[in-house]
PDB file of N, H, CA, C and O in Angstrom:
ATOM      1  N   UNK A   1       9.122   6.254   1.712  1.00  0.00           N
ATOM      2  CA  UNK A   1       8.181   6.659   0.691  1.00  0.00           C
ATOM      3  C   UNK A   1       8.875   7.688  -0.191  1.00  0.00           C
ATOM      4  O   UNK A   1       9.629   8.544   0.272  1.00  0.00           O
ATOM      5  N   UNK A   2       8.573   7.558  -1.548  1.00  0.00           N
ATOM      6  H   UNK A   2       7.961   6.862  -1.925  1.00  0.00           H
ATOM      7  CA  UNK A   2       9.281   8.232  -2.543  1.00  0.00           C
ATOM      8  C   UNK A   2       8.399   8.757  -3.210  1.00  0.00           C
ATOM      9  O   UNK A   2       7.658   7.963  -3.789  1.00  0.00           O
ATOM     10  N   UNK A   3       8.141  10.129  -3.387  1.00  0.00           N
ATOM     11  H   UNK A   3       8.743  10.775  -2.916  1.00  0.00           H
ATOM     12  CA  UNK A   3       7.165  10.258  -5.439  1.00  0.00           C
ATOM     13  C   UNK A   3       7.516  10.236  -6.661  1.00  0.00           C
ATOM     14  O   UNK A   3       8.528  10.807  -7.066  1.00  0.00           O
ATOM     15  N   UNK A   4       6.915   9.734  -7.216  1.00  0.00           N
ATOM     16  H   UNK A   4       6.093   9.270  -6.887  1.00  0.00           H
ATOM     17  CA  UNK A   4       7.228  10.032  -8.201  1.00  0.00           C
ATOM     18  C   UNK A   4       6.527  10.823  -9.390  1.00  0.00           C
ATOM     19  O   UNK A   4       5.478  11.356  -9.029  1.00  0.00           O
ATOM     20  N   UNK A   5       6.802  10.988 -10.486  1.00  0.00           N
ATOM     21  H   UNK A   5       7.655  10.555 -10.779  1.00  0.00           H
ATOM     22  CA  UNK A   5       6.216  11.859 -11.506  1.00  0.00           C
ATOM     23  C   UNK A   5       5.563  11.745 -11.976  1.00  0.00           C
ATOM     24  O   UNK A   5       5.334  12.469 -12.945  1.00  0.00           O
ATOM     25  N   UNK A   6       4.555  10.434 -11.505  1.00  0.00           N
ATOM     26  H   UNK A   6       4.741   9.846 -10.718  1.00  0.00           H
ATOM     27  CA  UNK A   6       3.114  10.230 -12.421  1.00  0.00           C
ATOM     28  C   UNK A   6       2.236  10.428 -10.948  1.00  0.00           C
ATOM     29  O   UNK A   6       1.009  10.338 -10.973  1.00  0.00           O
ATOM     30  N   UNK A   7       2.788  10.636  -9.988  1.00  0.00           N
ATOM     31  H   UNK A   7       3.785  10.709  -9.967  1.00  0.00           H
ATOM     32  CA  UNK A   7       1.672  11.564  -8.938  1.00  0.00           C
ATOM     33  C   UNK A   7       1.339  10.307  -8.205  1.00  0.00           C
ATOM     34  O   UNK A   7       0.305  10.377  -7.541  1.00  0.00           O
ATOM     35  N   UNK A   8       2.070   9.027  -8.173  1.00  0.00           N
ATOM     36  H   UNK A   8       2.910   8.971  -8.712  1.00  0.00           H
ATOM     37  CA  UNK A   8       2.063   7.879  -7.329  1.00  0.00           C
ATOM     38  C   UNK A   8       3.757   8.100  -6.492  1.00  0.00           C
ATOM     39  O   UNK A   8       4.739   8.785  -6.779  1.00  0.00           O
ATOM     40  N   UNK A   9       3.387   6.947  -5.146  1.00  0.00           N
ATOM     41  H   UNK A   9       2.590   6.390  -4.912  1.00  0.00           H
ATOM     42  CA  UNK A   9       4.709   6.924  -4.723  1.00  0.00           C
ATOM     43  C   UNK A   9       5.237   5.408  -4.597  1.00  0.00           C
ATOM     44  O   UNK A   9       4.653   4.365  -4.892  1.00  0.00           O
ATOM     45  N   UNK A  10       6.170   5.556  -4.213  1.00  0.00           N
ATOM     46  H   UNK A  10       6.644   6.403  -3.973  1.00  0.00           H
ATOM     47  CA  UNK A  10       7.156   3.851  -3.940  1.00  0.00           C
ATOM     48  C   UNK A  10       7.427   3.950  -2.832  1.00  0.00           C
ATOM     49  O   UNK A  10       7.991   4.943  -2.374  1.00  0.00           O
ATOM     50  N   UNK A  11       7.055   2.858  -2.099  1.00  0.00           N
ATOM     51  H   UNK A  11       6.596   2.051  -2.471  1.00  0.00           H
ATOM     52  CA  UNK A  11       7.318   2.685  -0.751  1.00  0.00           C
ATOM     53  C   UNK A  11       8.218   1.235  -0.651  1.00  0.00           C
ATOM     54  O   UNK A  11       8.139   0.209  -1.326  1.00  0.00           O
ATOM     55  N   UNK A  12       8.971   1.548   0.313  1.00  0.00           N
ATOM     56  H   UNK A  12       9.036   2.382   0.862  1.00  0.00           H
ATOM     57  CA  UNK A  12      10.025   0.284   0.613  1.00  0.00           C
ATOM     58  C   UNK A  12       9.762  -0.577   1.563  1.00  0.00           C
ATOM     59  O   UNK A  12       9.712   0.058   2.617  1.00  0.00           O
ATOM     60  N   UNK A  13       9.557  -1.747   1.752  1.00  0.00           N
ATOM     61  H   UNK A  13       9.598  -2.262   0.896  1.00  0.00           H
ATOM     62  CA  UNK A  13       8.856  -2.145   2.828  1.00  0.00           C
ATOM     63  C   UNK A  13       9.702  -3.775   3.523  1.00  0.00           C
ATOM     64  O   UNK A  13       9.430  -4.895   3.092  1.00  0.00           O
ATOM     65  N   UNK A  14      10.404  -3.577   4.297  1.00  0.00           N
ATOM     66  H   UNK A  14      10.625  -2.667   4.646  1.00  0.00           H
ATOM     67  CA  UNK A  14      11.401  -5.036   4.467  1.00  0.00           C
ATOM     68  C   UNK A  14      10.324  -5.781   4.893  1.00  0.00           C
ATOM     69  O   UNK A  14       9.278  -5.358   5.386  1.00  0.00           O
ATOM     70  N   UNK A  15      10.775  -7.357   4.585  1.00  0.00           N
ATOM     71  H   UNK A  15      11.625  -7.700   4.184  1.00  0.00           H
ATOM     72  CA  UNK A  15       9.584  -8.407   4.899  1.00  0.00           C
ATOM     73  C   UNK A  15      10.233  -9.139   4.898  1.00  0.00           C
ATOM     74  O   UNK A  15      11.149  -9.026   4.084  1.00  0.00           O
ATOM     75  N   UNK A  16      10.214 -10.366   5.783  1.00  0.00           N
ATOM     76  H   UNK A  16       9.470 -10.459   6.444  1.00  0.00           H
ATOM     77  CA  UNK A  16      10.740 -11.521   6.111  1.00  0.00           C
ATOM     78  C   UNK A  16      10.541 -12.985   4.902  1.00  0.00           C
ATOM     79  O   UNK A  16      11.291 -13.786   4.343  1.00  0.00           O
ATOM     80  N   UNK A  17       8.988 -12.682   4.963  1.00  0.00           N
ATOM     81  H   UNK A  17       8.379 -12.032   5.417  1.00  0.00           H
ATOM     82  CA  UNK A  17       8.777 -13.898   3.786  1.00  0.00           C
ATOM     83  C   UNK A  17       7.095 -13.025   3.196  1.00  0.00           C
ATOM     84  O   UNK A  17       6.492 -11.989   3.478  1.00  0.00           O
ATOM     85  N   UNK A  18       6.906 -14.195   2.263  1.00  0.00           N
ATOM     86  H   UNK A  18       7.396 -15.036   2.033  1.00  0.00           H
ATOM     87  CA  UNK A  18       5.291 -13.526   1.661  1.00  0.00           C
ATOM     88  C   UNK A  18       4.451 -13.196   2.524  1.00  0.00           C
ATOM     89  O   UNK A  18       4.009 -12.059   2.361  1.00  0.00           O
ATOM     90  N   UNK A  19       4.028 -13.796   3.449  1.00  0.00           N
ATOM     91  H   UNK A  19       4.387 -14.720   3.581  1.00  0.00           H
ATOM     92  CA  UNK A  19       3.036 -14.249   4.278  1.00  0.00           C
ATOM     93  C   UNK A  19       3.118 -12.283   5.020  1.00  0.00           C
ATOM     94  O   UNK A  19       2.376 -11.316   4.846  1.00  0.00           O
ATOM     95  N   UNK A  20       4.022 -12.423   5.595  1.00  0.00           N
ATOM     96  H   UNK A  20       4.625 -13.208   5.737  1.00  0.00           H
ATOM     97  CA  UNK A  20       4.657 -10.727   6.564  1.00  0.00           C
ATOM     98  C   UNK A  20       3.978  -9.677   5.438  1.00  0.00           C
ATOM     99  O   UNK A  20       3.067  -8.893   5.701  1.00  0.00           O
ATOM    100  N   UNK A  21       4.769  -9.870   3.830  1.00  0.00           N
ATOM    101  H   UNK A  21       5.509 -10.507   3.616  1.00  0.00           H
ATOM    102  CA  UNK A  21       4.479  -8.517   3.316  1.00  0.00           C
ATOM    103  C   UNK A  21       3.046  -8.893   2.446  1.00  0.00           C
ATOM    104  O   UNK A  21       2.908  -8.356   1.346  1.00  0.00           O
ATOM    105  N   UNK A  22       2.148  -9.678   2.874  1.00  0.00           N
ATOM    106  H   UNK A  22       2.260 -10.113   3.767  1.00  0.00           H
ATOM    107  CA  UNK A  22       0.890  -9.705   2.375  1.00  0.00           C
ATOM    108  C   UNK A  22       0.168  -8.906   3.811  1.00  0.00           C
ATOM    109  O   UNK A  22      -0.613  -7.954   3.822  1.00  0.00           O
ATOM    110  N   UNK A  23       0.696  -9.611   4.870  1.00  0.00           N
ATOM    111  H   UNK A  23       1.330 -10.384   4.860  1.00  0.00           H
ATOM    112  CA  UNK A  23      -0.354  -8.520   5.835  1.00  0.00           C
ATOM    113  C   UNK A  23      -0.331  -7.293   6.142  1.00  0.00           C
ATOM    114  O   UNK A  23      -1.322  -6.666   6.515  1.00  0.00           O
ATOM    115  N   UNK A  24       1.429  -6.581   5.942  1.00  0.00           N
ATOM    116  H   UNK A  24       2.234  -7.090   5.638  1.00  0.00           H
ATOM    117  CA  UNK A  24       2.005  -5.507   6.264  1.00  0.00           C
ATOM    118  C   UNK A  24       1.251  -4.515   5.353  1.00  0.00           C
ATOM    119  O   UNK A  24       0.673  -3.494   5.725  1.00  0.00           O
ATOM    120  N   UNK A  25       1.396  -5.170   3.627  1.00  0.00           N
ATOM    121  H   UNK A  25       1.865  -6.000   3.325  1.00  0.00           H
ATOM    122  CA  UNK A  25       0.522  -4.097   2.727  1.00  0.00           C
ATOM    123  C   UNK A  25      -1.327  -4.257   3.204  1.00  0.00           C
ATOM    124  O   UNK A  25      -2.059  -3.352   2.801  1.00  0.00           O
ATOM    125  N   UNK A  26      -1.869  -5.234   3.913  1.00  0.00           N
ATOM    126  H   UNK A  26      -1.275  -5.969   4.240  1.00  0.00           H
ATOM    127  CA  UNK A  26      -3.107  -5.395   4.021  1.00  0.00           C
ATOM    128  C   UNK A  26      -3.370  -4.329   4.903  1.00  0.00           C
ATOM    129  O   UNK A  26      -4.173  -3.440   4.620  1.00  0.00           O
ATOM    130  N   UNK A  27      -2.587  -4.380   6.207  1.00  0.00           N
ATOM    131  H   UNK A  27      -1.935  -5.102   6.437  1.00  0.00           H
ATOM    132  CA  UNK A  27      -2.662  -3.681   7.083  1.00  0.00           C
ATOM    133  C   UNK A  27      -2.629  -2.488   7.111  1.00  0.00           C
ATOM    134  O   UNK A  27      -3.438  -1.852   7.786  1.00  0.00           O
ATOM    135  N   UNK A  28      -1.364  -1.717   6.137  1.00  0.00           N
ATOM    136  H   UNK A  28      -0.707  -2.234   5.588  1.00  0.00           H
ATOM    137  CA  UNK A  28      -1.444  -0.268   5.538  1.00  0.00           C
ATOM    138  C   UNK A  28      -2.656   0.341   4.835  1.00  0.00           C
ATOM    139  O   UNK A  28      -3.077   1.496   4.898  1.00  0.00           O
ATOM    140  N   UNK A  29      -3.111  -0.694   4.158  1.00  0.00           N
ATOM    141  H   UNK A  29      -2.768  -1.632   4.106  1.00  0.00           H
ATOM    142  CA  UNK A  29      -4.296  -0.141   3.375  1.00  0.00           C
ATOM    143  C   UNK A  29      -5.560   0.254   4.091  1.00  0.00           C
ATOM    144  O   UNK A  29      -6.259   1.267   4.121  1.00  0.00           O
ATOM    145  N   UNK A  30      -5.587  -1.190   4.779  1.00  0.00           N
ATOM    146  H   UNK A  30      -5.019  -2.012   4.755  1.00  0.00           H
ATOM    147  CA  UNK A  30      -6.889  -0.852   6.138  1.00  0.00           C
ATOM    148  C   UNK A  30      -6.756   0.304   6.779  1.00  0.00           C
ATOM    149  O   UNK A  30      -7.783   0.878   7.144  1.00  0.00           O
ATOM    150  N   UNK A  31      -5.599   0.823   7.021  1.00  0.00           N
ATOM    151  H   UNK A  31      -4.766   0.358   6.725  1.00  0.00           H
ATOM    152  CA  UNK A  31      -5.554   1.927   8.069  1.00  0.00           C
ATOM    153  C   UNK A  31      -5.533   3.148   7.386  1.00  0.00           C
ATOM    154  O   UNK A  31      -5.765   4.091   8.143  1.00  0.00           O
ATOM    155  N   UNK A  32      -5.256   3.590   5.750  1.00  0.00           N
ATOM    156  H   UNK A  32      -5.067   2.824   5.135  1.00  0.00           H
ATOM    157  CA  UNK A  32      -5.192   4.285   5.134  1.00  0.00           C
ATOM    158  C   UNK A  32      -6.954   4.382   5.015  1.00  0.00           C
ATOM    159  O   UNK A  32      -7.665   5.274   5.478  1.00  0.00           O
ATOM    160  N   UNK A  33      -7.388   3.147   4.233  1.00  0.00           N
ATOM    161  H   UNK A  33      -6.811   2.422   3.857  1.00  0.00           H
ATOM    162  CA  UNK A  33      -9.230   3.223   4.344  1.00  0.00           C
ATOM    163  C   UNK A  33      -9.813   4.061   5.378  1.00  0.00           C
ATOM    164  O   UNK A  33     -10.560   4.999   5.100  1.00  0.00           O
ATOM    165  N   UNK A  34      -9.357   3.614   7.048  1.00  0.00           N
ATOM    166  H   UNK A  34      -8.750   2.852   7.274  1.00  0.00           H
ATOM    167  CA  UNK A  34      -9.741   3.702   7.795  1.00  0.00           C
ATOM    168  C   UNK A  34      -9.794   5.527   7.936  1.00  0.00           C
ATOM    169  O   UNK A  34     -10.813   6.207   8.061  1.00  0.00           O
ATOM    170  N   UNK A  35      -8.520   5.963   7.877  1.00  0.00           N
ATOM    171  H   UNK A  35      -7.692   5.411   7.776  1.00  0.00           H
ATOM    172  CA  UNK A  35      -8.348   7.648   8.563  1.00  0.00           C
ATOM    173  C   UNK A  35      -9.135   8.125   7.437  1.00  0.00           C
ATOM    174  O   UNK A  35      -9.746   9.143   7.764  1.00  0.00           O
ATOM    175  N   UNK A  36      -9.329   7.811   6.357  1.00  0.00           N
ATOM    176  H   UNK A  36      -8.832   6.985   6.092  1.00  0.00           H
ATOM    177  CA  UNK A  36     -10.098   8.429   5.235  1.00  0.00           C
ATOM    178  C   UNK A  36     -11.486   8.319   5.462  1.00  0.00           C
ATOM    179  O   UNK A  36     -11.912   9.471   5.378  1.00  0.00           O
ATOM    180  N   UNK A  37     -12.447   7.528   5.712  1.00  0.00           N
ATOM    181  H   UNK A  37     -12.101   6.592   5.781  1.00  0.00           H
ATOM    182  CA  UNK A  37     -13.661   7.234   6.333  1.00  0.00           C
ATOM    183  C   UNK A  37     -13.851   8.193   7.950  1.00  0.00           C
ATOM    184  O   UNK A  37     -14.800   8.840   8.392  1.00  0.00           O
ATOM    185  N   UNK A  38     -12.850   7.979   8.350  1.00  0.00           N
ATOM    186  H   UNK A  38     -12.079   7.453   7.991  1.00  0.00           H
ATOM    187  CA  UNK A  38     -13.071   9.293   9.582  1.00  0.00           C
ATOM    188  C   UNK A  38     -13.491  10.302   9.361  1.00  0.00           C
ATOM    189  O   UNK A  38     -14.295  10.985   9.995  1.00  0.00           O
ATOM    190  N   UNK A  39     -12.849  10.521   8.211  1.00  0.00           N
ATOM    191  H   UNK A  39     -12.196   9.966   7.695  1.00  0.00           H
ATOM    192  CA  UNK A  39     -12.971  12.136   7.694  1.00  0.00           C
ATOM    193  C   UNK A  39     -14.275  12.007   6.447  1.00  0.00           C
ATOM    194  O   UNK A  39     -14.414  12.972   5.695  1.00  0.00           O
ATOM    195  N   UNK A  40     -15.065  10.962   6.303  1.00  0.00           N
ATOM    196  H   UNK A  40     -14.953  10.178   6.914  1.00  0.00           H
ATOM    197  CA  UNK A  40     -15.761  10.691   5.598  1.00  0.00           C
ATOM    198  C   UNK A  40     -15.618  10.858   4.360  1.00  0.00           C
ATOM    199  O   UNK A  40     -16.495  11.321   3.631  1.00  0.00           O
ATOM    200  N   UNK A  41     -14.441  10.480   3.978  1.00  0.00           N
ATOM    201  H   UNK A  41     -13.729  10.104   4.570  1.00  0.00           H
ATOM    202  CA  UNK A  41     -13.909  10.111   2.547  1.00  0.00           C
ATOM    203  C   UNK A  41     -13.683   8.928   2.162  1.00  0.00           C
ATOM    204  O   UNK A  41     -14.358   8.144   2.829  1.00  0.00           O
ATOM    205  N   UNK A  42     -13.223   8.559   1.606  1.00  0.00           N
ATOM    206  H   UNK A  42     -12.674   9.196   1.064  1.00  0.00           H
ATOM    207  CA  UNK A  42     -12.772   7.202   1.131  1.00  0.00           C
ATOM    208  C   UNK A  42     -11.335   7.266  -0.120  1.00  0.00           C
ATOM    209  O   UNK A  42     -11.107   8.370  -0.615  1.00  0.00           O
ATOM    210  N   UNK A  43     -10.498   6.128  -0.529  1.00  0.00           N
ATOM    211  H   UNK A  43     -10.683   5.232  -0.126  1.00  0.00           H
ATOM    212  CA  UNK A  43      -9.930   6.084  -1.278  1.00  0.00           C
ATOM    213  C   UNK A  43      -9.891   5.240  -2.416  1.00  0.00           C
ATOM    214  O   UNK A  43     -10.903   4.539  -2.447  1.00  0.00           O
ATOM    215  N   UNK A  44      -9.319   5.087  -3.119  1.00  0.00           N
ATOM    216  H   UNK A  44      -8.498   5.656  -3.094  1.00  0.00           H
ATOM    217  CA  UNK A  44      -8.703   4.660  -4.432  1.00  0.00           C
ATOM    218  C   UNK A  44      -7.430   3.976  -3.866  1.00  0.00           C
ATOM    219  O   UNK A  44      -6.648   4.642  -3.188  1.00  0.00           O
ATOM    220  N   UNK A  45      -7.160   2.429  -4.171  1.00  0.00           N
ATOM    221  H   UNK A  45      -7.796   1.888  -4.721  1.00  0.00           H
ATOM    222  CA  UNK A  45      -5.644   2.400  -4.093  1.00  0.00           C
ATOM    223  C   UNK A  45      -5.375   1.240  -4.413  1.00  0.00           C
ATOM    224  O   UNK A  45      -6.056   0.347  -3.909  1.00  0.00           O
ATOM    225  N   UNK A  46      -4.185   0.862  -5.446  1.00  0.00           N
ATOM    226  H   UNK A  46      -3.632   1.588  -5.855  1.00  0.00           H
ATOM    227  CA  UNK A  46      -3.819   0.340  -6.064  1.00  0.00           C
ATOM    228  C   UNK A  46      -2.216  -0.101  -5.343  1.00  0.00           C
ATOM    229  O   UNK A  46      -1.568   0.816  -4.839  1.00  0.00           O
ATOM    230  N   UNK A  47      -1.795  -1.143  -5.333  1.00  0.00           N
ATOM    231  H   UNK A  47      -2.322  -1.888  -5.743  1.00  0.00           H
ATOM    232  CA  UNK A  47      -0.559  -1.590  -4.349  1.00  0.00           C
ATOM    233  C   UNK A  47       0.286  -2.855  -5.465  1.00  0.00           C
ATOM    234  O   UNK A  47      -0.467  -3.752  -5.844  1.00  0.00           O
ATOM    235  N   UNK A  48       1.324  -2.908  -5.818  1.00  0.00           N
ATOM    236  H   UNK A  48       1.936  -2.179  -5.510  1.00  0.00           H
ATOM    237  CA  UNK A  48       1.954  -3.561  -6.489  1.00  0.00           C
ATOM    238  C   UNK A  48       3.117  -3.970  -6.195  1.00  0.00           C
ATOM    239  O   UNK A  48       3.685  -3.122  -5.506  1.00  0.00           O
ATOM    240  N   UNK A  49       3.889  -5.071  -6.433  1.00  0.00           N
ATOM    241  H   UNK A  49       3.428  -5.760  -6.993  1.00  0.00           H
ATOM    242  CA  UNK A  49       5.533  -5.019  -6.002  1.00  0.00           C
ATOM    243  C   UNK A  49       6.093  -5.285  -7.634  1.00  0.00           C
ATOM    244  O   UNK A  49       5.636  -5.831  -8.638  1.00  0.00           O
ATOM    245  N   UNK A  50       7.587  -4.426  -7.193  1.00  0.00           N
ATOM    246  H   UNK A  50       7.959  -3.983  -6.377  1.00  0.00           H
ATOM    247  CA  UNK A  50       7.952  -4.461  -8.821  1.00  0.00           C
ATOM    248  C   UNK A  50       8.561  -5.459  -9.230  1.00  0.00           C
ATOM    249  O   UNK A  50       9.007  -6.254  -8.403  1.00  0.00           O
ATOM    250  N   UNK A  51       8.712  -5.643 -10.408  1.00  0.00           N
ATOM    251  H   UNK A  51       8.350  -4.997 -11.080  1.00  0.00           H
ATOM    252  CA  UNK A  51       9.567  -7.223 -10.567  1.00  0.00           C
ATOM    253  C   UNK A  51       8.410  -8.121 -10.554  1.00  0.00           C
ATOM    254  O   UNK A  51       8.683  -9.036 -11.331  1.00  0.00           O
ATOM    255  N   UNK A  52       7.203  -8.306 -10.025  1.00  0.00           N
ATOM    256  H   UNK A  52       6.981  -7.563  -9.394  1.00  0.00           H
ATOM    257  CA  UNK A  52       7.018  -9.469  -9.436  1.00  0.00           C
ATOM    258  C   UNK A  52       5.040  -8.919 -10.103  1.00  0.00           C
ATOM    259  O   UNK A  52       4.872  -7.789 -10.560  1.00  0.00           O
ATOM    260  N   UNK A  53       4.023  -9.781 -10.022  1.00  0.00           N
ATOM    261  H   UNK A  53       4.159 -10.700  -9.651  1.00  0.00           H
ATOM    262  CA  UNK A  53       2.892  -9.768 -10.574  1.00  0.00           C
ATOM    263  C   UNK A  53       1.872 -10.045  -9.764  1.00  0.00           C
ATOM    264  O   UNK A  53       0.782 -10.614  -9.825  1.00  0.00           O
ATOM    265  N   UNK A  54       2.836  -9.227  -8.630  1.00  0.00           N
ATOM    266  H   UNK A  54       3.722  -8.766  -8.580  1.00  0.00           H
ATOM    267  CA  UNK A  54       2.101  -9.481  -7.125  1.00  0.00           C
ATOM    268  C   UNK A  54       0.822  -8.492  -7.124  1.00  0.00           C
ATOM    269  O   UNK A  54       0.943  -7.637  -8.002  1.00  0.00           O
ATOM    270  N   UNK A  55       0.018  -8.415  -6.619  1.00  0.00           N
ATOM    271  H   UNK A  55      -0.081  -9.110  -5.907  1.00  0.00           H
ATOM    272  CA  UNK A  55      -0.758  -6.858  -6.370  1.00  0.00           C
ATOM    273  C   UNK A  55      -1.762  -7.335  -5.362  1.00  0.00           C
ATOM    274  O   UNK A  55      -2.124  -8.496  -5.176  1.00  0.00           O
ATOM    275  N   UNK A  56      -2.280  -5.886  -4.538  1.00  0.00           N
ATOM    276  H   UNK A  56      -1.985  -4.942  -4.689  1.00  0.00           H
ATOM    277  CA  UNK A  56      -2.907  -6.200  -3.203  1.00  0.00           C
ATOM    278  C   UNK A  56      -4.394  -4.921  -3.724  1.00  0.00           C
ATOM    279  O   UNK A  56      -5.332  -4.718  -2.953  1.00  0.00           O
TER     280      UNK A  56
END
């Protein structure tokens, strides 16, 4: 994980094929949702790969 200067970060994430880095980012997010709702918050989040017109 990297930041950057618009107050977002880049994360690097190896993946075998689509299928891996569709669940890997699904899975991050769920669990990000998740610790945030613990704490009875919630988030905002936006997930993209670069190059590509992918988004989760």
């Amino acid at each position: 994980m990297k930041p950057l200067e618009s107050g977002n970060y880049a994360l690097s994430i190896p993946y075998r094929n689509d299928e891996a880095l569709d669940k890997t980012v699904h899975d991050l997010l769920t669990e990000i949702s998740q610790e945030a709702e613990m704490r009875n918050c919630f988030i905002e989040a936006d997930a993209w790969e670069e190059g590509s017109e992918r988004r989760w």
